[in-house]
N, C-alpha and C positions, 0 to 999 in steps of 0.2 A: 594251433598253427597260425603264424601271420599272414594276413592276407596279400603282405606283400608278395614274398615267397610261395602262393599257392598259382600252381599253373593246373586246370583243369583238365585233366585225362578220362573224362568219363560225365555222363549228366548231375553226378553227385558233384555238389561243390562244398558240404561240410558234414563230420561228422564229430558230434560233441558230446560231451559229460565222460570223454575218455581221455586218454593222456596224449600229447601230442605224435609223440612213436605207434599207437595204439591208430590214431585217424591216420597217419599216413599209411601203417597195415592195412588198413579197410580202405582206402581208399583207391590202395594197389588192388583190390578184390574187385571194386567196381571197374576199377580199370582194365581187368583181364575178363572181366565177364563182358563188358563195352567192346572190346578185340576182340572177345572169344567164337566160336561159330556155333550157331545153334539150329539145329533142324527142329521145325516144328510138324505135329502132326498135319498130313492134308496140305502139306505144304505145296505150291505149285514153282516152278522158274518164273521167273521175270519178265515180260516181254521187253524187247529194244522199246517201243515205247515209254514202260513203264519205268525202265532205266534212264530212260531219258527223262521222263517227268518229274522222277527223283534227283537228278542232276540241274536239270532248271530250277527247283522248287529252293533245293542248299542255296544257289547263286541269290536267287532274287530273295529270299527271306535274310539273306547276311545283309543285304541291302535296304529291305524292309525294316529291319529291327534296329537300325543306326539311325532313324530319329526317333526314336525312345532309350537309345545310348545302352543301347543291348546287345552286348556280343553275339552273335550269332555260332553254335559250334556245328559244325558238319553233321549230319547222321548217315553214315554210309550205307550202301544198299542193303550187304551183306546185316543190316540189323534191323530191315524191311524185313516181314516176311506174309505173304500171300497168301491166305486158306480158301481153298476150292470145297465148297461145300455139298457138288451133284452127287457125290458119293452116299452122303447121308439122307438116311428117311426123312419124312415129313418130320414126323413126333421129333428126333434129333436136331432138325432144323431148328425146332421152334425153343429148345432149353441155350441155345444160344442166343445172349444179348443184347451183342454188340456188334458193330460195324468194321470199329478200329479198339486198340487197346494199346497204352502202354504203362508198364511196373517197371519203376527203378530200381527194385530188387533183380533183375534180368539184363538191363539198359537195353531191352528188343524193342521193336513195336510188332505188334500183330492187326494185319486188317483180311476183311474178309474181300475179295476178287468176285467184283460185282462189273469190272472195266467193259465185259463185253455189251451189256445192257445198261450200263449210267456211267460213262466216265468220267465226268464231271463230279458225280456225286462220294466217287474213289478217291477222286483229289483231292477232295474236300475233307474227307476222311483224313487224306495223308497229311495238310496241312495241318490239323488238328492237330494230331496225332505226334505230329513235328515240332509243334511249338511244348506240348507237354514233356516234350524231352529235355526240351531245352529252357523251360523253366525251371526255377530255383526249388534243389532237391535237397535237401538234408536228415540227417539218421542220426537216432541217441542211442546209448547204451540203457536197454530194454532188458524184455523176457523174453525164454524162449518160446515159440510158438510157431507157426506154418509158415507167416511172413517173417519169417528173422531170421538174419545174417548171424552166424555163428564164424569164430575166430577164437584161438588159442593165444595166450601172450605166450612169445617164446621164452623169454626169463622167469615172469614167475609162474609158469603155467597156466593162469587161472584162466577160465573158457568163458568169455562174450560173446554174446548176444546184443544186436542190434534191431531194434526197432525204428521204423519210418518215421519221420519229427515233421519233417515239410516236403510240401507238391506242388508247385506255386503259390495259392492262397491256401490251401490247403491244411490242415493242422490235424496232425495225429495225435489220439490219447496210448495209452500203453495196451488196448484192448484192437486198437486197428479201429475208431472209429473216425469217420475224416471229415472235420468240421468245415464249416463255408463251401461245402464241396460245389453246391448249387452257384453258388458265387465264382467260386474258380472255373469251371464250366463254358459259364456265360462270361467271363472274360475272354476265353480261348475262344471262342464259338464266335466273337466280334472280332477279335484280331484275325481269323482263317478269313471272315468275310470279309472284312478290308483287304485282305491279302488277294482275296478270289477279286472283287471290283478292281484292283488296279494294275491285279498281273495276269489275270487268265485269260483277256484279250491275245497275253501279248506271247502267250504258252501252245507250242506246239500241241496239235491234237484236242486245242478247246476252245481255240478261234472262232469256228464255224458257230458251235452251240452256243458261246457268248454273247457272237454277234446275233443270233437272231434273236437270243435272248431278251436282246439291247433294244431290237429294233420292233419288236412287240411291245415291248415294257412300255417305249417310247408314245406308244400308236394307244394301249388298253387303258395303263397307269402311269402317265407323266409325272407322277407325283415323286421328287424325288427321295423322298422320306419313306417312302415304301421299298428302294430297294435294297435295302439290307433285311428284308423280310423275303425274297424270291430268289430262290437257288439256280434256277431254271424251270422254263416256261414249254411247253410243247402246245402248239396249233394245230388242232383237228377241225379242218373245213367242213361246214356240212354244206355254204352257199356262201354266195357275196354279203349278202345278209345277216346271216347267223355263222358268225365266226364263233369258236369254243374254245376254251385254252385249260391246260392242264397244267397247273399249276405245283413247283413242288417247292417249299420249304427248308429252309436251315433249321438244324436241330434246337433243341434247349428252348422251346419258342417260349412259353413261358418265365423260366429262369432268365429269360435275357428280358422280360415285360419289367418283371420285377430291378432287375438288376438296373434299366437306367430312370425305373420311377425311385433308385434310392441316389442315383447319380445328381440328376433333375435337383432336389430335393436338397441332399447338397451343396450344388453349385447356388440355388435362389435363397439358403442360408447363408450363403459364405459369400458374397461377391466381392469382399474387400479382399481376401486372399485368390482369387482364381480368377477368370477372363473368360473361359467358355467353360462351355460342361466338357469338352475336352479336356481340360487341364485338370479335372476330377478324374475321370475317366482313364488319361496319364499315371495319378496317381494308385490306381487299382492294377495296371499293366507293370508299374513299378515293383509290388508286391509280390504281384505271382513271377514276373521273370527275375530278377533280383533277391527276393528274400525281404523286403522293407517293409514290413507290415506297422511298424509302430508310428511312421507318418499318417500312415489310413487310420489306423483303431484312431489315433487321437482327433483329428476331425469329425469321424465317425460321433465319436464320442460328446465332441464340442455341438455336434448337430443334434443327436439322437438323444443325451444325457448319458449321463454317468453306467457303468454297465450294460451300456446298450449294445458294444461291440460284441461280445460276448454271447449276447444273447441272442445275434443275428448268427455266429457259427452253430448255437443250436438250434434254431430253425432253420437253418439250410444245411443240414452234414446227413450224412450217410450212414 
C-alpha cells in the first residue's frame, strides 16, 4: 500500500508480508476494533473530571507532538477504560501488574482508577498510555497463536494469521518476544514527563499539586536536572525545623539511567553530526513514533560497532 494514499483509521499504520488487498482487509479489522465498544471487566464510568482530563490531554499532546513533526491521532474516551479494583481480595490485587496497559491487537487502553488517592499519578498513567497508542504500530503475516489476528481471504480462501512486527521501538519475533522493550519504555516514560513539566500546570485538577510540587522542589532541590526524576512531592511538617517530604517517583527509573548514559554516549561520539544530546534523543522519539529505526541502528552502530544494535534489543527485550 503507498504511503501516499494510506489515511490512518486506527493506531496500526502498516501491515506487511501480505498483499495489498490483504493489509487493507486487516487494516479495516483494526479499524472496527478502534470504533468498536468494549466493556471491560471491573470496568467503572468515567468521572466529568476524568473526561475532561482525557479531552485536555488529546488537545495539548496534538500540540506537543508537532515539534517532533508527529501527527498526533485522537484517542477517544470510549477506548479509555477504568478498572476499580476494591472488589478484588488482597492475593487478587497483587497478580495484577500494571497501572495502565495498552495492545494493539484491541486499539483499548486499560488503566487501573487510583484518581481518588493520586491524580496525578492517573495522569501520568494516561499520558503514557497515550502516546503507546499513538506510536508506530505494525503487524506481519505470522502464526497462529493467542496474540494473532486471524482473517480469511475472500477469493482464495486461504486463513491469515497476523502477528505484531512493531510498537514503537519495539520489535516482535514470531514467538511474541519484544525486543528493545526496555528502551521503548524509557522513551515514553521521558516524553509523558516532558509532557507532565510543561502542561500539568496548566491542566485542570493538577494545578494545585504541581504547584506545590514546584514550590518545594524549588526551596529542597533547586537542582534543575533532578526534576525529571520527581513526580510529586508530599510535605509532612513535624516543625519549622524539621521539615519531611515524601517523595514519589516516575516509573522505569532505571531503564531511563541506562537509556540516556547510552544517549550521552552518543552525542560525545558524534558531535559532528548532532548539537545537543537532544537531537540524539530526537532521534530515538523519531523511531518509536514513526517507525524510523534504520537512522538510529546505523549511529548506534557507527558508535557502539558493528552488531552492536542488535545486541542492545537483546539485553533490553521481554
Amino acid at each position: 500500500m503507498s504511503e501516499g494514499n494510506f489515511i490512518r483509521e486506527s493506531g496500526v499504520t502498516r501491515v506487511v508480508d501480505v498483499s495489498d488487498e490483504d493489509e487493507r482487509n486487516f487494516l479495516e479489522i483494526f479499524r472496527d476494533k478502534f470504533q468498536g465498544e468494549v466493556k471491560e471487566s471491573l470496568e467503572i464510568e468515567k468521572t466529568p473530571e476524568i473526561l475532561e482530563l482525557i479531552n485536555d490531554f488529546n488537545k495539548n499532546l496534538k500540540q506537543f507532538f508537532q515539534r517532533y513533526g508527529v501527527e498526533w491521532m485522537e484517542v477517544p474516551a470510549g477506548n479509555i477504560h477504568l478498572l476499580d479494583l476494591s472488589s478484588l481480595s488482597e492475593e487478587q490485587k497483587t497478580r495484577i501488574k500494571f497501572d495502565g496497559s495498552f495492545k494493539s491487537i484491541v486499539q483499548h487502553l486499560v488503566l487501573i482508577d487510583y484518581s481518588d488517592k493520586d491524580f496525578s499519578a492517573l495522569a501520568v498513567t494516561l499520558v503514557h498510555e497515550m502516546i503507546h497508542f499513538n506510536s508506530f504500530q505494525s503487524w506481519q503475516k505470522g502464526q497462529r497463536g493467542a496474540e494473532s489476528l486471524p482473517m480469511t481471504n475472500k477469493e482464495t480462501n486461504e486463513k491469515l494469521f497476523l502477528n505484531q512486527r512493531r510498537q514503537g521501538i519495539n520489535v516482535f519475533d514470531v514467538n511474541g518476544r519484544s525486543f528493545f522493550r526496555e528502551i521503548d519504555e524509557a522513551v515514553v516514560t521521558e516524553l509523558a514527563i516532558e509532557f507532565d513539566q510543561e502542561f500539568f500546570s496548566k491542566t485542570k485538577g493538577l494545578k494545585d499539586e504541581v504547584a506545590l510540587r514546584d514550590q518545594i522542589f524549588s526551596e529542597a532541590a533547586p537542582d534543575p536536572s533532578k526534576r525529571r526524576l520527581v513526580r510529586k512531592i508530599i510535605e509532612h511538617p513535624e516543625n519549622e525545623e524539621d521539615r519531611r517530604f515524601q517523595i514519589f517517583s516516575y516509573k522505569y527509573g532505571e531503564e531511563r539511567k541506562k537509556f540516556w548514559e547510552i544517549v550521552k554516549e552518543i552525542f560525545e561520539k558524534n558531535r559532528d553530526e548532532f548539537t545537543t544530546e537532544e537531537d540524539v534523543f530526537n532521534l530515538f522519539v523519531q523511531a518509536c513514533m514513526t517507525g524510523r529505526l534504520l537512522p538510529l541502528a546505523r549511529i548506534y552502530e557507527k558508535t557502539f560497532g558493528p552488531g552492536s544494535f542488535r545486541k542492545l534489543g537483546e539485553e533490553t527485550k521481554k
